[in-house]
N, C-alpha and C positions, 0 to 999 in steps of 0.2 A: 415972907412966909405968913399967910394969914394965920391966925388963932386956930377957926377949925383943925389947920392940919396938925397944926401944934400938937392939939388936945390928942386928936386921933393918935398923933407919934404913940404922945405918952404915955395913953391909955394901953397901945399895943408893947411898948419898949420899957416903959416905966420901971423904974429898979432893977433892970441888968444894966452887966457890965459889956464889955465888949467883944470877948470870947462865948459870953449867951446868945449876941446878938447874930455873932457868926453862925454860930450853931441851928441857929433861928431860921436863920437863911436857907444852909442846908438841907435843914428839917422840909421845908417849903421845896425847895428843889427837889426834893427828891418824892417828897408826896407827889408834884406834879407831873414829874415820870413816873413814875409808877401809873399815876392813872390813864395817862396817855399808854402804856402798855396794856393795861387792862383792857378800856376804848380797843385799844386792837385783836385783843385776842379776843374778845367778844363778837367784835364782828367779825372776824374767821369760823368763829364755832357757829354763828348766825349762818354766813356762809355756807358752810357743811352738812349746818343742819338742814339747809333748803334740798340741798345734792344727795341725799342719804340714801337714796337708790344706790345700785349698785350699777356703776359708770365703767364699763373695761373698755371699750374701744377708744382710743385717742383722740379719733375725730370728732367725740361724743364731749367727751375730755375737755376738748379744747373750747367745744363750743361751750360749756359750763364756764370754762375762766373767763371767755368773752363777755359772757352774760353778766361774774363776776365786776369785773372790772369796768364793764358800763354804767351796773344799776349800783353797783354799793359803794363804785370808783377805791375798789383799793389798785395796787400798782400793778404792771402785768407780772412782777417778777415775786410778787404775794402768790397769783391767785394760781399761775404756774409751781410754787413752790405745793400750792393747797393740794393743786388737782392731778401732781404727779406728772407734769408735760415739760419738757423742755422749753425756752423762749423760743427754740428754732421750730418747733411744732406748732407754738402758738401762731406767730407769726406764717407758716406756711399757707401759699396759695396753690390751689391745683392748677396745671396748666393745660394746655390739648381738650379743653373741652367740646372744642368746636368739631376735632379727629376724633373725640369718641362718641360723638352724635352719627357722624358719617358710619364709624363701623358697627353703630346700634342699628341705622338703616338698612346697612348691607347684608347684618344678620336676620333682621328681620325680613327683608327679601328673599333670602337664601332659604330661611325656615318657611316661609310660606307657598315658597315654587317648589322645593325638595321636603314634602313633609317627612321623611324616613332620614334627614340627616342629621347626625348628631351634630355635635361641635366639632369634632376633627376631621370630617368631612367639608365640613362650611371654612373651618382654620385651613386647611389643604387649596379648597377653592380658592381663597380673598391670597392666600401667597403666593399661590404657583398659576394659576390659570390669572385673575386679575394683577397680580402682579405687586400689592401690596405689602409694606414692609416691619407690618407690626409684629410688637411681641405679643406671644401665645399667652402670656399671663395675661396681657392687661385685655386681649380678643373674649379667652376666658371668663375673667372678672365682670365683663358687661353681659356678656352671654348670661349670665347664672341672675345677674342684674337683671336682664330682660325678662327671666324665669323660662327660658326657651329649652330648659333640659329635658329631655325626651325618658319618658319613665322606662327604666330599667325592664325589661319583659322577661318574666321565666322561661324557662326551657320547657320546650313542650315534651312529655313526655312520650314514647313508641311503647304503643300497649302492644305485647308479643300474645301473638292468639297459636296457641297450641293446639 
């Protein structure tokens, strides 16, 4: 043991006994959790405080934790706890993107050769005349996507002439 470290001991140890020394130890261990808790909760509230919009949709959600978990690398199952998602959310990929390009096409053909047909006229056509075996929610969902909904018309009034 060289001298320096000697000194150093017994500059830090000098005059305790060996229940201080313990104690000492503790003292230290437990500072340095602590501040490693703190290190964390700080950057969760950094975290949050980026996100402080008001985030409702999951897929909005999710893309936050992603962002999370890239730029500030905490764990997925931190930024999932942060942002209110599931791991199974986070982790999900959409599938069929290639079939809901095809039935964005078809509505958009449909809308463009039938301009008087709504959705369930165009939904009616792609199942029973083409032959197609999608569900109507997810036909729907891109329909309102593509913004093809046909405005609502009043009633025309019958002006009675006396």
């Amino acid at each position: 043991m060289s001298s320096a470290t000697f000194y150093k001991w017994r500059a830090k140890f000098g005059g305790m006994d060996a229940s201080m020394m313990a104690r000492l130890k503790e003292l230290e261990d437990e500072n340095r959790r602590l501040k490693k808790m703190y290190a964390e909760e700080r950057l969760k509230a950094d975290i949050l405080k980026e996100a402080i919009e008001k985030v409702v949709k999951p897929s909005r959600r999710r893309e936050m934790a992603q962002k999370a978990v890239m730029e500030k690398h905490v764990s997925i199952r931190l930024a999932c706890w942060m942002f209110s998602i599931s791991e199974n959310c986070y982790r999900y990929q959409a599938k069929l993107r290639g079939e809901n390009d095809q039935i964005a096409d078809w509505l958009i053909t449909l809308t463009h050769n039938q301009r008087n047909w709504g959705f369930g006229l165009c939904f009616l056509h792609l199942r029973n005349v083409k032959g197609f075996r999608w569900n109507h929610k997810r036909v729907y969902r891109i329909y309102r996507e593509l913004e093809l909904n046909l405005r609502i018309k009043p009633k025309k009034r019958l002006i009675r002439e006396a």
